[in-house]
C-alpha positions in Angstrom: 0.0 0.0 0.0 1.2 3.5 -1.0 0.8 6.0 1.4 -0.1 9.4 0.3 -0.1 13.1 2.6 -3.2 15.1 1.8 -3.8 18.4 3.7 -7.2 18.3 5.9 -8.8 21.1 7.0 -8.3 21.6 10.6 -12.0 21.5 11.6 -12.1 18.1 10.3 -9.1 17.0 12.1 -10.1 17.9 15.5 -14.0 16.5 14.4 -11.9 13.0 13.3 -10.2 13.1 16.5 -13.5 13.7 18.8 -15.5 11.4 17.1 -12.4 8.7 16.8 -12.2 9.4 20.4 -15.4 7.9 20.7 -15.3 5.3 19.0 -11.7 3.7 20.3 -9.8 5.0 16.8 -6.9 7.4 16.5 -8.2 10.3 13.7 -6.2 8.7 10.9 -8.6 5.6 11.8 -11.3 8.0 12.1 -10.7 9.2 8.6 -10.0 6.0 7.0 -13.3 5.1 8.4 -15.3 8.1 7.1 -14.3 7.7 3.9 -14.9 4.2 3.7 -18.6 4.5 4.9 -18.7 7.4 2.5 -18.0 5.0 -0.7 -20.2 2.8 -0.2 -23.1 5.6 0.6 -22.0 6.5 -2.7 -22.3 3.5 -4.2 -25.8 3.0 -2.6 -27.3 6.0 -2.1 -30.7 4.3 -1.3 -28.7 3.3 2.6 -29.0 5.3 5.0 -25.8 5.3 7.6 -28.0 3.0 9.9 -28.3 0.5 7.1 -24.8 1.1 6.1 -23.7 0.3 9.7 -26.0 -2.7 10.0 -24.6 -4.6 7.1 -21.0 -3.7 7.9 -21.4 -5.3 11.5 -23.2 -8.0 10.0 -19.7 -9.1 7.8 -17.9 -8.5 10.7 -19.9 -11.1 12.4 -19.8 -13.3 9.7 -16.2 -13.0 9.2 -15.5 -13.9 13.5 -18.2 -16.6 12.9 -20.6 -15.5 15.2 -23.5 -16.8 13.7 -25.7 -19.4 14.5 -27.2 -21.6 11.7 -31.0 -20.8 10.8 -33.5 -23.7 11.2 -36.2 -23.9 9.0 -40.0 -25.5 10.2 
């Protein structure tokens, strides 16, 4: 992976940072993380963050196996 220096606004940096903060990432994470949700609302404008944040925790469950099997009947 390449990385790249962009130049943020400072606003947004100290937003990153709070919100980050919050949710146990460092603002790089933070940032990383906003633009990632940001693609994919993008690509999907019919989600809404909520949706967008259900499905993401859904693969994450997937991916640790924490899913139980569903039974039919």
């Amino acid at each position: 992976m390449t990385l790249t220096t962009l130049e943020i606004d400072n606003e947004v940096l100290v937003q990153a940072h709070i919100y980050g903060e919050a949710q146990n990432r460092n603002t790089e994470q933070q940032i990383q993380y906003w633009i990632h949700i940001g693609k994919i609302a993008q690509d999907n404008p019919d989600l809404n963050f909520s949706d967008i944040s259900d499905i993401l925790n859904s693969i994450a469950q997937v991916k640790a196996g924490a899913t139980t099997p569903y039974k039919f009947g």
